[in-house]
C-alpha positions in Angstrom: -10.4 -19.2 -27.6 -10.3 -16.2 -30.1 -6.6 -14.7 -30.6 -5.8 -11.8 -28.2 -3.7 -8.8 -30.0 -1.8 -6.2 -28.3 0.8 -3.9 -28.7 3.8 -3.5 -26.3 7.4 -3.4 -25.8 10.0 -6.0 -25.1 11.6 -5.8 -21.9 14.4 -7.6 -20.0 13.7 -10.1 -16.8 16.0 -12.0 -15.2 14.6 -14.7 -15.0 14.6 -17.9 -17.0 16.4 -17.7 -20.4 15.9 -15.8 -23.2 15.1 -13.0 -20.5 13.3 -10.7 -22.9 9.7 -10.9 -22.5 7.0 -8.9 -24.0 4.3 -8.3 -21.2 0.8 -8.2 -21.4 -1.3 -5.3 -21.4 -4.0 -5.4 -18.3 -6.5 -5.5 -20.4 -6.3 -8.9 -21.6 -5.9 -10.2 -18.2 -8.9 -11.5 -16.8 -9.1 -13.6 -20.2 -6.2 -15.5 -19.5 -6.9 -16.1 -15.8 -10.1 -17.5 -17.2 -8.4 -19.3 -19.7 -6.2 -20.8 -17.7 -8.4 -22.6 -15.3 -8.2 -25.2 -17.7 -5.6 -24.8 -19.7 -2.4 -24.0 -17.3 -0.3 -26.5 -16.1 0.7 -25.8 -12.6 2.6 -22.7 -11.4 0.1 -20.3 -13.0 2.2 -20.8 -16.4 -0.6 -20.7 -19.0 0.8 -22.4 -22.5 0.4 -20.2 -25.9 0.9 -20.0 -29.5 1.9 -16.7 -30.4 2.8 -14.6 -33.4 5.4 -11.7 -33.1 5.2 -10.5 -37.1 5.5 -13.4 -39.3 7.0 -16.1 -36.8 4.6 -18.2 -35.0 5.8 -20.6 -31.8 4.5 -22.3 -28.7 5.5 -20.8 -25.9 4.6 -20.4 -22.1 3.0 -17.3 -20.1 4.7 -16.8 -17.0 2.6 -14.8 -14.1 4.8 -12.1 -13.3 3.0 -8.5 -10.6 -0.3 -9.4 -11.9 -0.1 -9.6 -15.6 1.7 -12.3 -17.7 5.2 -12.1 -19.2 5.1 -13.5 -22.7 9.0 -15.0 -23.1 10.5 -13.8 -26.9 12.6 -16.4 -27.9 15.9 -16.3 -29.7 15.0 -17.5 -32.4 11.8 -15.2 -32.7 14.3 -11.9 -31.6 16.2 -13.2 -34.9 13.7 -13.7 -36.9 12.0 -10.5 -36.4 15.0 -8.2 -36.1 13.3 -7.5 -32.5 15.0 -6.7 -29.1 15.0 -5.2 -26.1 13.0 -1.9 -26.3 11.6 -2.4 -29.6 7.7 -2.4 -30.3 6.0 -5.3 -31.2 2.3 -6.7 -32.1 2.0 -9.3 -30.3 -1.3 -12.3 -31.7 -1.5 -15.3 -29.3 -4.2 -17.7 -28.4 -4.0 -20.0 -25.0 -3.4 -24.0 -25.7 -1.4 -26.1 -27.0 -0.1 -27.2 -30.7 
C-alpha cells in the first residue's frame, strides 16, 4: 500500500494513553477499511507506520465515529515539539515493521 498524507490537528481522547490523537481525514477512509480486511488484528485496530515530521514509529489506528484516530506518542509529541492543537502532516502506510 502507497503512503496516505493528510493534514490535521491533534486532539485529546480519553481513551488509552498518550490520549492525543491526530484523526483522520474522511477522505482516506474507505482505504483503510479496505486495508484492513487483511491487515487489522481484531477490534477494527488497523496497525501503521507513520511519520509526523521527521520521526517515524509503528503505531495502531483505533476506529473511533467513523474515521480512525491515529495515537501521537510521547515520544513523537517530544520529538516534534507537537501537542494538543497544533497542526501536523501526518504520512503513514498500513502494516507492520
Amino acid at each position: 500500500m502507497h503512503d496516505i498524507v493528510f493534514d490535521t490537528v491533534i486532539i485529546e481522547w480519553r481513551g488509552p494513553a498518550p490520549f492525543l490523537f491526530a484523526p483522520v481525514p474522511d477522505d482516506h477512509v474507505g482505504e483503510i477499511r479496505y486495508a484492513a480486511l487483511s491487515e487489522s488484528y481484531g477490534w477494527g485496530v488497523v496497525p501503521v507506520i507513520a511519520t509526523i515530521g521527521s520521526t517515524e514509529f509503528a503505531t495502531s489506528l483505533f476506529p473511533r465515529d467513523g474515521t480512525y484516530l491515529l495515537p501521537v506518542k510521547v515520544a513523537v509529541q517530544k520529538a516534534e515539539g507537537v501537542g494538543l492543537g497544533d497542526s501536523v502532516r501526518v504520512a503513514m502506510r498500513v502494516g507492520r515493521r
